[in-house]
N, CA, C and O atoms as a GROMACS GRO file, in nm:
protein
  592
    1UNK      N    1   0.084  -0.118   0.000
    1UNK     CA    2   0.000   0.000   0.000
    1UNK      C    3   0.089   0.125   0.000
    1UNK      O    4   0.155   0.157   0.099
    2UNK      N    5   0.088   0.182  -0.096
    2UNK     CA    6   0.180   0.361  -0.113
    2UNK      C    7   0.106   0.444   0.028
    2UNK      O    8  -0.003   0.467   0.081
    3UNK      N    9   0.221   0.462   0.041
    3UNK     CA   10   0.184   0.563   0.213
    3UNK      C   11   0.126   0.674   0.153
    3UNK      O   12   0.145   0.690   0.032
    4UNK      N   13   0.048   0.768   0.227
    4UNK     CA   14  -0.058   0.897   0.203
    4UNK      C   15   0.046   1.025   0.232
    4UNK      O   16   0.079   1.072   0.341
    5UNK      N   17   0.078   1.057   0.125
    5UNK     CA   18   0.147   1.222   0.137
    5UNK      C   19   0.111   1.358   0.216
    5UNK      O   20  -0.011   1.375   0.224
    6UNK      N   21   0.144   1.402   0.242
    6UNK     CA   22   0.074   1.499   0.342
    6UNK      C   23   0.066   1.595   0.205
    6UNK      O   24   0.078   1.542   0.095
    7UNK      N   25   0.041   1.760   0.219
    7UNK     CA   26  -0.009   1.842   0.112
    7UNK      C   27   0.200   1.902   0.106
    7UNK      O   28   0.272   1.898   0.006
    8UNK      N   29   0.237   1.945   0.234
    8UNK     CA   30   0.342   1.982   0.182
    8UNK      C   31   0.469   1.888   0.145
    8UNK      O   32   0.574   1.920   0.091
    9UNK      N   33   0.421   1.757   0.194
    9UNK     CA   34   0.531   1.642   0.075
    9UNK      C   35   0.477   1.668  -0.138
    9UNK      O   36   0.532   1.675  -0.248
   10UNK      N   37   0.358   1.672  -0.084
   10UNK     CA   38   0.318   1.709  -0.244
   10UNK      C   39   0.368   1.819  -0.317
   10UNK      O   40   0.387   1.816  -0.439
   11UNK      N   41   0.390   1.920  -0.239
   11UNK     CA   42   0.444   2.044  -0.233
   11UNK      C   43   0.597   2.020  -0.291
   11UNK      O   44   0.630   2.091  -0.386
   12UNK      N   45   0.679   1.939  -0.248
   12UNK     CA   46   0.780   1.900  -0.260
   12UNK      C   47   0.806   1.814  -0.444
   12UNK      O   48   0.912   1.800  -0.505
   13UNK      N   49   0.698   1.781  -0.476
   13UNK     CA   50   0.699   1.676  -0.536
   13UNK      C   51   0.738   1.732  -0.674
   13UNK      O   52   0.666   1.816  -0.727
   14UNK      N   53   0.860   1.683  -0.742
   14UNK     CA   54   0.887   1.736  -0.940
   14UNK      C   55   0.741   1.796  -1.021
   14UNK      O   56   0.714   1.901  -1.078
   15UNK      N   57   0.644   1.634  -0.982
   15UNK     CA   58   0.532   1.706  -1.085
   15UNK      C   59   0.446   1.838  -0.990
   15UNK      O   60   0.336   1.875  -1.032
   16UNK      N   61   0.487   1.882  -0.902
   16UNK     CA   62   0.405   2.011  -0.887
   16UNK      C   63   0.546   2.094  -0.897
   16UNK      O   64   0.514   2.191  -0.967
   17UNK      N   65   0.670   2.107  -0.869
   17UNK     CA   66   0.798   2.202  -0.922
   17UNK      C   67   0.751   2.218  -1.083
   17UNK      O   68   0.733   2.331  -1.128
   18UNK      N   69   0.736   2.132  -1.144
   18UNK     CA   70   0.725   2.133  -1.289
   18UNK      C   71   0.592   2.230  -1.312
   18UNK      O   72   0.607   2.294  -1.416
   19UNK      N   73   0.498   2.254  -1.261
   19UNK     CA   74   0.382   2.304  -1.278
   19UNK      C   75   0.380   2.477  -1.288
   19UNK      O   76   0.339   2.570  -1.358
   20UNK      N   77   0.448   2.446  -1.177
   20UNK     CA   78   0.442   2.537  -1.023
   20UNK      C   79   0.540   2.665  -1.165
   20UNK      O   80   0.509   2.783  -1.181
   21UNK      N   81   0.629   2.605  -1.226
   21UNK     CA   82   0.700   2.657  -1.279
   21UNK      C   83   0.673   2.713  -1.410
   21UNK      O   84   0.716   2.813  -1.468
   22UNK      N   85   0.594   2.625  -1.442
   22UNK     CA   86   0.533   2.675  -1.594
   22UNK      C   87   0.417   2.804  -1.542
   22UNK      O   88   0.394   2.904  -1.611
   23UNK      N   89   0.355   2.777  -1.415
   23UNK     CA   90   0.268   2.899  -1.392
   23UNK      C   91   0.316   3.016  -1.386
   23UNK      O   92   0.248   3.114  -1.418
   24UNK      N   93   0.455   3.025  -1.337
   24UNK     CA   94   0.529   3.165  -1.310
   24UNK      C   95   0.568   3.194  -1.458
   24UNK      O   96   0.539   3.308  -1.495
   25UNK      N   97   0.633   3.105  -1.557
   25UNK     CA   98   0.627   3.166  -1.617
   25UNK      C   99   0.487   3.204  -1.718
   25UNK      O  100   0.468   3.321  -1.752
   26UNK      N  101   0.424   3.130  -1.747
   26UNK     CA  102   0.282   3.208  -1.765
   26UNK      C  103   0.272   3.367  -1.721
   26UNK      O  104   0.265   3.469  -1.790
   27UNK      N  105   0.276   3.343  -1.559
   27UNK     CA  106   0.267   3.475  -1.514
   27UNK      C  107   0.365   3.575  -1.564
   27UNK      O  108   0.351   3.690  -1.523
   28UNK      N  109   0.470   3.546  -1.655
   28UNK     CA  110   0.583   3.627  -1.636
   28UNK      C  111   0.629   3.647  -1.497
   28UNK      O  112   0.626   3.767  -1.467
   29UNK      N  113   0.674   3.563  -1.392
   29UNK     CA  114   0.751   3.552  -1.298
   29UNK      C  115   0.696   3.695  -1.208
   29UNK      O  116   0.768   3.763  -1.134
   30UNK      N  117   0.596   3.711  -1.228
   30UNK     CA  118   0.537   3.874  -1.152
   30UNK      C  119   0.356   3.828  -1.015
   30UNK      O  120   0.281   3.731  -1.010
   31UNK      N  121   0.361   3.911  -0.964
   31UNK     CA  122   0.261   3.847  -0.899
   31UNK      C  123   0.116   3.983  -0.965
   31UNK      O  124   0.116   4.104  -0.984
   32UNK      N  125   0.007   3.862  -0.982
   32UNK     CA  126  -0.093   3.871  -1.089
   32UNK      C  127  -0.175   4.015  -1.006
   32UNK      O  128  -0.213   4.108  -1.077
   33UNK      N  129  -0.191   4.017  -0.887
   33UNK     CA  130  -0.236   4.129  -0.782
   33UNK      C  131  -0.185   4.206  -0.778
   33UNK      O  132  -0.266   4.294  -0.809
   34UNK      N  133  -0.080   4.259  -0.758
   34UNK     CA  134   0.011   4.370  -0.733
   34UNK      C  135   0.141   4.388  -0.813
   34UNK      O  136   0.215   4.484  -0.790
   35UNK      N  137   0.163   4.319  -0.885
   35UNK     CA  138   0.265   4.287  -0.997
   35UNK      C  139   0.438   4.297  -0.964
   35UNK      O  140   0.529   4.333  -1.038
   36UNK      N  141   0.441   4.256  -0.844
   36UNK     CA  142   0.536   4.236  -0.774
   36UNK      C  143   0.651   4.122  -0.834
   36UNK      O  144   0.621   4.005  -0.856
   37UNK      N  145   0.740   4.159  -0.849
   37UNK     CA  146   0.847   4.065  -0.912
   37UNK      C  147   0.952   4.047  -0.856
   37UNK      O  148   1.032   3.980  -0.922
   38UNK      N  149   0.994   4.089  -0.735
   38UNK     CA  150   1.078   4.112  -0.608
   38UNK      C  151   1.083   4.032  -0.476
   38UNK      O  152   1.186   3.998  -0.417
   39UNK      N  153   0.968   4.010  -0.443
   39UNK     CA  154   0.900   3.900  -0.333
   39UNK      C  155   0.933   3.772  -0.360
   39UNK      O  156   0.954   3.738  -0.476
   40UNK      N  157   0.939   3.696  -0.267
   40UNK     CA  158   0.897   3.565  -0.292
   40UNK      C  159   0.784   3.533  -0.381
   40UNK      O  160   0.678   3.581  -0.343
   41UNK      N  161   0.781   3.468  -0.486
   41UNK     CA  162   0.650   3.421  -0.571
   41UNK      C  163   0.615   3.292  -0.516
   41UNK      O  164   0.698   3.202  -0.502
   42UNK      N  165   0.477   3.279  -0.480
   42UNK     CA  166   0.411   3.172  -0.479
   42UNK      C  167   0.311   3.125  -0.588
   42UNK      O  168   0.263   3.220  -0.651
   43UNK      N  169   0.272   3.013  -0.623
   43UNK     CA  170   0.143   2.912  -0.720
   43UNK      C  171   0.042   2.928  -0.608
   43UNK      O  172   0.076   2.902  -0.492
   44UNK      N  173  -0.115   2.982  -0.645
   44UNK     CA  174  -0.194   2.991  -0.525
   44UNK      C  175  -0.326   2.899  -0.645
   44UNK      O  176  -0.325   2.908  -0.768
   45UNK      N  177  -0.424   2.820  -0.563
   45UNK     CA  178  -0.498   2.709  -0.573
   45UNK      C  179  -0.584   2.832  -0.592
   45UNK      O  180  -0.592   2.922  -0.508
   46UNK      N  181  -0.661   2.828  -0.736
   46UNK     CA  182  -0.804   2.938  -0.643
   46UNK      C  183  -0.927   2.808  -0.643
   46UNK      O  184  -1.048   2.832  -0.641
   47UNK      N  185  -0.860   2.648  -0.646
   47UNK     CA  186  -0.982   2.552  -0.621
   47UNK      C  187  -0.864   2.431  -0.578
   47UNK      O  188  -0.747   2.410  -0.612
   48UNK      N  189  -0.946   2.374  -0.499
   48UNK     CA  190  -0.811   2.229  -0.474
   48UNK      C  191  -0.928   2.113  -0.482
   48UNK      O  192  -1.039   2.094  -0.433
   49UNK      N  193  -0.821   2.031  -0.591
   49UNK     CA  194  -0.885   1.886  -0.586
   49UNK      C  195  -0.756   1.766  -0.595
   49UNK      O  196  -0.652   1.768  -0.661
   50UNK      N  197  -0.784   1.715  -0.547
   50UNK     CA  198  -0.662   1.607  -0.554
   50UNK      C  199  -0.541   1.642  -0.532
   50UNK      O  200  -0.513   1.711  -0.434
   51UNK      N  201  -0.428   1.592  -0.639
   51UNK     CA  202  -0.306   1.651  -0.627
   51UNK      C  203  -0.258   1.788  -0.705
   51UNK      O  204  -0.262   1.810  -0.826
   52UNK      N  205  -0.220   1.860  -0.618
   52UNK     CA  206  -0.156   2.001  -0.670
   52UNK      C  207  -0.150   2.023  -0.810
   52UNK      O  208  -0.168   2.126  -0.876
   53UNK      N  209  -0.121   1.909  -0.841
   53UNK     CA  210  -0.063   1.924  -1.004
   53UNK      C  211  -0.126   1.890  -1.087
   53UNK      O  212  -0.075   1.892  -1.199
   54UNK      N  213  -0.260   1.845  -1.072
   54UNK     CA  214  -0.325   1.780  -1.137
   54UNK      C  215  -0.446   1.875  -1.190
   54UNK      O  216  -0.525   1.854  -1.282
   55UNK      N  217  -0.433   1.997  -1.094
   55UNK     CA  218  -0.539   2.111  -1.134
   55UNK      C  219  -0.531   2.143  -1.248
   55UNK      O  220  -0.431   2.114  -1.312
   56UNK      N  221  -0.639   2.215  -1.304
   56UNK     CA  222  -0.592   2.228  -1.456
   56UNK      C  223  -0.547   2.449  -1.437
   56UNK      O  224  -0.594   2.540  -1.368
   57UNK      N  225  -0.442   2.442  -1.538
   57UNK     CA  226  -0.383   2.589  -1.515
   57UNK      C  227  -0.483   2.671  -1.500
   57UNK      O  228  -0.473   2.690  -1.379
   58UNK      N  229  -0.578   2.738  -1.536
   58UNK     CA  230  -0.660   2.847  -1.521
   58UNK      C  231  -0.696   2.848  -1.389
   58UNK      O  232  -0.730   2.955  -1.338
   59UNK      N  233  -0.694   2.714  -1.304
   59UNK     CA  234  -0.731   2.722  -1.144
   59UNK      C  235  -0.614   2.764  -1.074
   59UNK      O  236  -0.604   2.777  -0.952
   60UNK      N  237  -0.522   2.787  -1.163
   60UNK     CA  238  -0.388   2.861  -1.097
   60UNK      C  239  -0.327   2.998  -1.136
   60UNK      O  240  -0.322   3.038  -1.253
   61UNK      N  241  -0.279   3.070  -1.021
   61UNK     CA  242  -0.214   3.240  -1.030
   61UNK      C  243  -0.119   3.217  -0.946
   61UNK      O  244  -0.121   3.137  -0.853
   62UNK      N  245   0.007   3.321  -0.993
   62UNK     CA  246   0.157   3.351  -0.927
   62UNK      C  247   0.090   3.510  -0.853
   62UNK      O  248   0.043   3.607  -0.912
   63UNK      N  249   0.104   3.496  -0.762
   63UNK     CA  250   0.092   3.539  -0.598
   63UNK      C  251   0.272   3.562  -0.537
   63UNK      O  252   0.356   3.474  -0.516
   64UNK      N  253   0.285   3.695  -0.524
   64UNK     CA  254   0.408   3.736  -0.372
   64UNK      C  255   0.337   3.673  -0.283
   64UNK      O  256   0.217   3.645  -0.283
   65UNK      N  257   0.428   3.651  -0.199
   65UNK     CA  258   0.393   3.630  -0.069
   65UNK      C  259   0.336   3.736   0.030
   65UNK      O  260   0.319   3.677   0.136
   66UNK      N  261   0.303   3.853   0.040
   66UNK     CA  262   0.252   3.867   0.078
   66UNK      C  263   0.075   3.896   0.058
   66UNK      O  264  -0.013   3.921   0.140
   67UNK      N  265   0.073   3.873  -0.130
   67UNK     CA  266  -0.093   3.870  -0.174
   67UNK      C  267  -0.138   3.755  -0.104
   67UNK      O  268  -0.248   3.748  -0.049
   68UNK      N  269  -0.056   3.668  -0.106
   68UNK     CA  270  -0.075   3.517  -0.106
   68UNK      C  271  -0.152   3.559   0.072
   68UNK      O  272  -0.262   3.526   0.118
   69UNK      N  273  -0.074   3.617   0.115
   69UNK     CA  274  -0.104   3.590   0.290
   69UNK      C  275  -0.245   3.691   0.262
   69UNK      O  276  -0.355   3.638   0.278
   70UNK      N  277  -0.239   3.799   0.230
   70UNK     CA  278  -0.397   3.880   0.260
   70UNK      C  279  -0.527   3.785   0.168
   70UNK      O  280  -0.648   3.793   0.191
   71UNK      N  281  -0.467   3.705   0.070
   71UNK     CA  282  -0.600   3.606  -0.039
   71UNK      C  283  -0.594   3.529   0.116
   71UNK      O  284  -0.677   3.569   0.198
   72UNK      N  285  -0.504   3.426   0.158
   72UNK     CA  286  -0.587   3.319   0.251
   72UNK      C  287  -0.655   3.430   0.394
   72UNK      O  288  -0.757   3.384   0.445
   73UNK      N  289  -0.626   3.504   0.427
   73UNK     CA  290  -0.703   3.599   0.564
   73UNK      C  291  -0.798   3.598   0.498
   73UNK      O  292  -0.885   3.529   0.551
   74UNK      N  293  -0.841   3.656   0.369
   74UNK     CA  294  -0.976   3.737   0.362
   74UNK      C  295  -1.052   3.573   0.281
   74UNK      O  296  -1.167   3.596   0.245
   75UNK      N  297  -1.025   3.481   0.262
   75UNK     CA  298  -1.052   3.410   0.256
   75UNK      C  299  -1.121   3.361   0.370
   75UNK      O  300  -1.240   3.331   0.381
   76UNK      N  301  -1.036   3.358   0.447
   76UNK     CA  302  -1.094   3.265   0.600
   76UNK      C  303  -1.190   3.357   0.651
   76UNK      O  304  -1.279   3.297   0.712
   77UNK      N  305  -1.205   3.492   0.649
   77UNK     CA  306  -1.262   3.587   0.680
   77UNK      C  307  -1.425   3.613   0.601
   77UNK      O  308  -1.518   3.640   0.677
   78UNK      N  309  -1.443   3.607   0.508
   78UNK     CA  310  -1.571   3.619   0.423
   78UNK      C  311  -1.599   3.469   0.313
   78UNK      O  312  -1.534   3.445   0.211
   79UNK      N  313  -1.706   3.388   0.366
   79UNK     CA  314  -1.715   3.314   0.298
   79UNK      C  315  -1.727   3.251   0.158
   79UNK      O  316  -1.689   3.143   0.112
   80UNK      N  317  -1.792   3.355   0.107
   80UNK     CA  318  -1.836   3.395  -0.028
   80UNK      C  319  -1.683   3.455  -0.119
   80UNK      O  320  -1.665   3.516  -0.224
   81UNK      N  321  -1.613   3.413  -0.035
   81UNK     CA  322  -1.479   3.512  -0.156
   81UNK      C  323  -1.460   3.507  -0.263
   81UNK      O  324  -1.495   3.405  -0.323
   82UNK      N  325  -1.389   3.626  -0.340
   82UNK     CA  326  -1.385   3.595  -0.476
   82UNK      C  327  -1.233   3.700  -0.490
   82UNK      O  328  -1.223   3.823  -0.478
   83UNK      N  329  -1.130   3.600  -0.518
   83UNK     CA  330  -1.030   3.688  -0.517
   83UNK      C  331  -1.040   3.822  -0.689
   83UNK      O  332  -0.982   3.926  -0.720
   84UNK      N  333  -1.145   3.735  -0.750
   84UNK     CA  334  -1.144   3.878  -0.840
   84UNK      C  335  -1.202   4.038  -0.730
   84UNK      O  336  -1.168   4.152  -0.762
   85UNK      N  337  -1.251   4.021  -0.662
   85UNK     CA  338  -1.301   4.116  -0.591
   85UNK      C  339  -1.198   4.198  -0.472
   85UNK      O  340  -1.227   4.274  -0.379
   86UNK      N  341  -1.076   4.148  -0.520
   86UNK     CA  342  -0.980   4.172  -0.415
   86UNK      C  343  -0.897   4.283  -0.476
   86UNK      O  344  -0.854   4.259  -0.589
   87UNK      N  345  -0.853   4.446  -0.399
   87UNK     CA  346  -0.747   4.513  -0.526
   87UNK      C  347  -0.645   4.539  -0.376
   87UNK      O  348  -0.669   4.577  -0.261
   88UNK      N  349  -0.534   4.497  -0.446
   88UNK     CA  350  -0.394   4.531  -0.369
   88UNK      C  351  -0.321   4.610  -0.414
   88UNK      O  352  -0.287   4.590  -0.531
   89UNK      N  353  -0.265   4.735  -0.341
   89UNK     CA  354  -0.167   4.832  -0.376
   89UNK      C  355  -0.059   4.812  -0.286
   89UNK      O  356  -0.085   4.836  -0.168
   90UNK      N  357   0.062   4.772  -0.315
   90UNK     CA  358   0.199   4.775  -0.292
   90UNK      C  359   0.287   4.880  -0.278
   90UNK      O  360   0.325   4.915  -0.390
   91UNK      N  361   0.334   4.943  -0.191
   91UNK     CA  362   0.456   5.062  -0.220
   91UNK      C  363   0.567   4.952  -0.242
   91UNK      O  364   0.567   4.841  -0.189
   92UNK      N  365   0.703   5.023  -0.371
   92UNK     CA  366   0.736   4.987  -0.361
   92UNK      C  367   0.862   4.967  -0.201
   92UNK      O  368   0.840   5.042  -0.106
   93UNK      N  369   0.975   4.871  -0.193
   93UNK     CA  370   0.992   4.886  -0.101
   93UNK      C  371   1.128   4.961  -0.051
   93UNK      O  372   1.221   4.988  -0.127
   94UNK      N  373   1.125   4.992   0.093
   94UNK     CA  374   1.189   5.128   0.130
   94UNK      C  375   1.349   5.097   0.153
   94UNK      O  376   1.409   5.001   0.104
   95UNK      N  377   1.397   5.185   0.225
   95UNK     CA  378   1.516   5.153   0.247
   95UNK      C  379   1.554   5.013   0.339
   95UNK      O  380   1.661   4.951   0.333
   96UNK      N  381   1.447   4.984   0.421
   96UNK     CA  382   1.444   4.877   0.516
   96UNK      C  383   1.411   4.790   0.460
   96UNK      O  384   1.386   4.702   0.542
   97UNK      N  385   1.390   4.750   0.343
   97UNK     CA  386   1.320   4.668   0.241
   97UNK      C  387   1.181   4.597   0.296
   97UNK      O  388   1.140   4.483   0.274
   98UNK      N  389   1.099   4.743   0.402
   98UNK     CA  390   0.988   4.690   0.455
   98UNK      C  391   0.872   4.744   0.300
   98UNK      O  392   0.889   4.825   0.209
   99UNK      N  393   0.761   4.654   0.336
   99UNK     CA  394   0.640   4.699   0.217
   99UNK      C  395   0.516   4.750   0.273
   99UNK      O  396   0.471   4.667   0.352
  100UNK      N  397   0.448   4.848   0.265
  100UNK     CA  398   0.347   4.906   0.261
  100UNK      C  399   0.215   4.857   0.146
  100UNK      O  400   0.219   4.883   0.025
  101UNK      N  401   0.112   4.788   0.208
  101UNK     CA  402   0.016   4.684   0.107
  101UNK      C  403  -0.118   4.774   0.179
  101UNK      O  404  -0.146   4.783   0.298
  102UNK      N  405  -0.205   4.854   0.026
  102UNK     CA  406  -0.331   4.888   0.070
  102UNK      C  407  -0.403   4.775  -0.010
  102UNK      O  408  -0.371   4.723  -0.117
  103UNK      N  409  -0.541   4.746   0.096
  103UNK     CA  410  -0.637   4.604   0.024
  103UNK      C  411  -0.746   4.680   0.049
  103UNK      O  412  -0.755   4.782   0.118
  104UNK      N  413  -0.835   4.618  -0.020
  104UNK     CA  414  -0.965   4.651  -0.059
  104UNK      C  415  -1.076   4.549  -0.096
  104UNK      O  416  -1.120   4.522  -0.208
  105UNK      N  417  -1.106   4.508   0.005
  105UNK     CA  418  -1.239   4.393  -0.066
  105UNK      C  419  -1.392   4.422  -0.008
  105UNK      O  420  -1.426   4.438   0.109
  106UNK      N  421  -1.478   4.424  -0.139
  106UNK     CA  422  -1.624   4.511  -0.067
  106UNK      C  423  -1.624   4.603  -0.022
  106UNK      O  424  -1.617   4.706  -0.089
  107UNK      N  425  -1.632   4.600   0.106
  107UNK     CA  426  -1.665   4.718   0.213
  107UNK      C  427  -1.560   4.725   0.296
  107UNK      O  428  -1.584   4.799   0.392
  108UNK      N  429  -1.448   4.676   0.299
  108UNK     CA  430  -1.315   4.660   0.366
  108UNK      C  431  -1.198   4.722   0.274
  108UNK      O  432  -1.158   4.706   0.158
  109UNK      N  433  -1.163   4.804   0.393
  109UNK     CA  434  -1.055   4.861   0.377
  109UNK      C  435  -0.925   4.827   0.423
  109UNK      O  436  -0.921   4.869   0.538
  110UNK      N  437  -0.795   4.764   0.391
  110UNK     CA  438  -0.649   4.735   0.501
  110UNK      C  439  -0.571   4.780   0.462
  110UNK      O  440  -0.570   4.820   0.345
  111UNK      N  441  -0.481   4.791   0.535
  111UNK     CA  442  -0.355   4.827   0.523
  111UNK      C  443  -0.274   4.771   0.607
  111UNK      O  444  -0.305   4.799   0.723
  112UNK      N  445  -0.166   4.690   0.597
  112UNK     CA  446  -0.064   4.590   0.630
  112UNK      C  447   0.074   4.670   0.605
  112UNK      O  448   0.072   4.749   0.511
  113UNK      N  449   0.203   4.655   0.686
  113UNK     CA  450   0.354   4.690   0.663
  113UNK      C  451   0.380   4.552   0.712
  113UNK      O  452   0.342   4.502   0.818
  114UNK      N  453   0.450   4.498   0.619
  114UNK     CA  454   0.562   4.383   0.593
  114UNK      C  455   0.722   4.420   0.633
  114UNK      O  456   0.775   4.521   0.588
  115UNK      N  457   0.767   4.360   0.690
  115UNK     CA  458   0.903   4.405   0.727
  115UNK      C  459   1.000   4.309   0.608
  115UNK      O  460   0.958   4.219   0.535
  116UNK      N  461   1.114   4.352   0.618
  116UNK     CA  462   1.212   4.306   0.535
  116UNK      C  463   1.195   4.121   0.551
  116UNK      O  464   1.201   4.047   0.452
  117UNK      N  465   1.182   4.091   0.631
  117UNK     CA  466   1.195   3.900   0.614
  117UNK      C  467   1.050   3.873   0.602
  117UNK      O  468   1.026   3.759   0.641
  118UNK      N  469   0.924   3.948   0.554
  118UNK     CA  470   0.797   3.925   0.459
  118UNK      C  471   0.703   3.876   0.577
  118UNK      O  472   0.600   3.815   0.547
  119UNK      N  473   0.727   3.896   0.684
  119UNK     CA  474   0.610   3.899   0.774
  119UNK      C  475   0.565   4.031   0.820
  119UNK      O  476   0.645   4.124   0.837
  120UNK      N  477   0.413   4.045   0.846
  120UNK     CA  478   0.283   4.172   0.861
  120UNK      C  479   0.371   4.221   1.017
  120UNK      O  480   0.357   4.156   1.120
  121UNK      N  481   0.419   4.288   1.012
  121UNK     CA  482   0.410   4.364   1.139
  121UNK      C  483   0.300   4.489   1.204
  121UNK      O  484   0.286   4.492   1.326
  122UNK      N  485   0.246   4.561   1.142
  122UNK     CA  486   0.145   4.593   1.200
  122UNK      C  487   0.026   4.592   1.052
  122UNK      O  488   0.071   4.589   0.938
  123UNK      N  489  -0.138   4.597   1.082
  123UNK     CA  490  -0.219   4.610   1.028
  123UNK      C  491  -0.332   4.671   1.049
  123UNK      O  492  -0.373   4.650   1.163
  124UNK      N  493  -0.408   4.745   0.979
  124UNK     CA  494  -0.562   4.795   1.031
  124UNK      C  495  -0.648   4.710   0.929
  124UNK      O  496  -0.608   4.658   0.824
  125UNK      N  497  -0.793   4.709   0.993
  125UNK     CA  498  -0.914   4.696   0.886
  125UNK      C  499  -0.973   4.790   0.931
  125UNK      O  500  -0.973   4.817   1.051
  126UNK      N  501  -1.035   4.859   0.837
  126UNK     CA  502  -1.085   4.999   0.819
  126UNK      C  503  -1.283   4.996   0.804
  126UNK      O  504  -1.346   4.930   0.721
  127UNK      N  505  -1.330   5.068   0.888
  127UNK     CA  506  -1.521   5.052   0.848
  127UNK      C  507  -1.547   5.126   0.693
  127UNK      O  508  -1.484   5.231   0.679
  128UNK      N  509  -1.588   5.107   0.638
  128UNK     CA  510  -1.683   5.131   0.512
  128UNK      C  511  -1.701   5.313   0.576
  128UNK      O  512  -1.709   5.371   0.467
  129UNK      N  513  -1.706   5.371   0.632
  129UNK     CA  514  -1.739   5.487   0.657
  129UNK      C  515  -1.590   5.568   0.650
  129UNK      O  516  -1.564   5.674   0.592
  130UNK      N  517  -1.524   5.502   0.712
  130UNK     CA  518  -1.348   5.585   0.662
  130UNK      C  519  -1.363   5.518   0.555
  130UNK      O  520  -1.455   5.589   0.514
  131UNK      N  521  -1.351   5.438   0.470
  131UNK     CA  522  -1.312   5.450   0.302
  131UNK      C  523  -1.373   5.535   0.242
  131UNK      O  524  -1.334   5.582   0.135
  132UNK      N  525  -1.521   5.580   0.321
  132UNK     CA  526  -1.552   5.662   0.229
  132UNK      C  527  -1.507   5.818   0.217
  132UNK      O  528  -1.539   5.898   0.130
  133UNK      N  529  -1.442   5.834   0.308
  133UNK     CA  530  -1.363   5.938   0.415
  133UNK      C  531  -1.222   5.954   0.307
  133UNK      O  532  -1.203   6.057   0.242
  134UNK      N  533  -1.147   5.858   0.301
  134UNK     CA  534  -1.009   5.784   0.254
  134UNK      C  535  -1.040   5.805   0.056
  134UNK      O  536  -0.956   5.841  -0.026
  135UNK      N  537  -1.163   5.773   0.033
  135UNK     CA  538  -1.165   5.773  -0.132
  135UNK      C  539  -1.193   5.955  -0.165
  135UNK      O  540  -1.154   6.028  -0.257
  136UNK      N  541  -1.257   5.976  -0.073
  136UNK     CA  542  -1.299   6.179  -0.073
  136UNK      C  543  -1.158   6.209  -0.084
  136UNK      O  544  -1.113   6.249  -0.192
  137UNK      N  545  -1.074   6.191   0.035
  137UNK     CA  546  -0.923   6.248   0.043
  137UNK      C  547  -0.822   6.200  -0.059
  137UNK      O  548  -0.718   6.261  -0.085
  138UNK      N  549  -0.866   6.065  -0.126
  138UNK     CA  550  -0.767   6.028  -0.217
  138UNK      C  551  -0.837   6.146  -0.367
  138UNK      O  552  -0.780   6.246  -0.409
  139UNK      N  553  -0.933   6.105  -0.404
  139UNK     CA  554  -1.005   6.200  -0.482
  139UNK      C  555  -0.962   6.351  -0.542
  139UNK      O  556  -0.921   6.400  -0.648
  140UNK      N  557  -1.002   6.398  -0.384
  140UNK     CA  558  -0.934   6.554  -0.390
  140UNK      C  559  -0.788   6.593  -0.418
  140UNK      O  560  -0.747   6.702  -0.460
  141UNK      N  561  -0.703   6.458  -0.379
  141UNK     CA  562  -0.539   6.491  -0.380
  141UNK      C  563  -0.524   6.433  -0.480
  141UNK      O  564  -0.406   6.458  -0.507
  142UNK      N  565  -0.566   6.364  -0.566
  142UNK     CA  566  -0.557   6.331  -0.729
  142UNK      C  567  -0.590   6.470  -0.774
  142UNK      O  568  -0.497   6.537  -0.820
  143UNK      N  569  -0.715   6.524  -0.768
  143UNK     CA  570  -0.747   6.617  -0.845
  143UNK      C  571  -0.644   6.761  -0.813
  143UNK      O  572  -0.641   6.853  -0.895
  144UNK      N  573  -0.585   6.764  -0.719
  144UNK     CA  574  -0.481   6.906  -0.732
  144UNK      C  575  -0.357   6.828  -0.696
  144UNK      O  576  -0.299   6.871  -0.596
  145UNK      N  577  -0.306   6.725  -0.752
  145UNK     CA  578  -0.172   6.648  -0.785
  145UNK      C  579  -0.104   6.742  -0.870
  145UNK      O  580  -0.010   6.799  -0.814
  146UNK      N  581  -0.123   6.772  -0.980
  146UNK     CA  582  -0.073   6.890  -1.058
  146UNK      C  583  -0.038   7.013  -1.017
  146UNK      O  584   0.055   7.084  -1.056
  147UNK      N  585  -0.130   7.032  -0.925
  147UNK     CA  586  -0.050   7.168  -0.863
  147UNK      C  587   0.066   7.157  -0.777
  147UNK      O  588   0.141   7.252  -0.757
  148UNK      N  589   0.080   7.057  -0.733
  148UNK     CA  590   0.182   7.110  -0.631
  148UNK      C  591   0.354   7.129  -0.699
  148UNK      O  592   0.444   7.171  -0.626
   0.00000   0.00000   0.00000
């Protein structure tokens, strides 16, 4: 009887390296959310059946690591998810090679700083009443961007 793999021996396994690899490049080696090409790149499942590799490509996107971490939160967070409904803005990153990530899904507003070794050190979620606060102020400072 073949012993039962766990998900990250599968993880390990040529035929998902082989996959895993053709997806990035698909992606052009960039992450599909924020277009990050700097980060760690991850292969993210947007359906799992069987083995990793066996999905067929369109159920797969190249994800940084840190889209990758705000898709599974807001995942676990709203049942109904739909990572098309998800928009991530990235600064790029600073002298500390920390990252600044604004998210946006529905009625949620975040904002996450990543430190240089790609873990969230601090975060907010924001009420639907400051975004609407946050889109007025982004709004107005688009519209006299030129002047300054």
């Amino acid at each position: 009887m073949e012993k039962k793999l766990s998900y990250l021996e599968k993880l390990k396994n040529p035929k998902w390296q082989k996959k895993r690899l053709e997806i990035m490049k698909r992606d052009k080696f960039k992450c599909k959310l924020c277009g990050d090409d700097e980060t760690t790149l991850n292969v993210h499942h947007l359906e799992y059946s069987g083995n990793p590799w066996d999905i067929d490509n369109s159920k797969l996107i190249t994800l940084c690591e840190h889209c990758h971490n705000e898709v599974e939160y807001f995942k676990k967070e709203f049942s109904n998810f739909n990572i098309h409904d998800l928009n991530i803005y990235k600064t790029s990153k600073s002298s500390d090679l920390s990252s600044l990530i604004f998210i946006s899904y529905k009625n949620v507003f975040a904002f996450r700083i990543y430190n240089k070794d790609g873990y969230s050190e601090l975060g907010y979620i924001l009420s639907h009443k400051i975004i609407v606060d946050i889109k007025s102020l982004m709004n107005k400072s688009l519209k006299y961007k030129g002047d300054i």
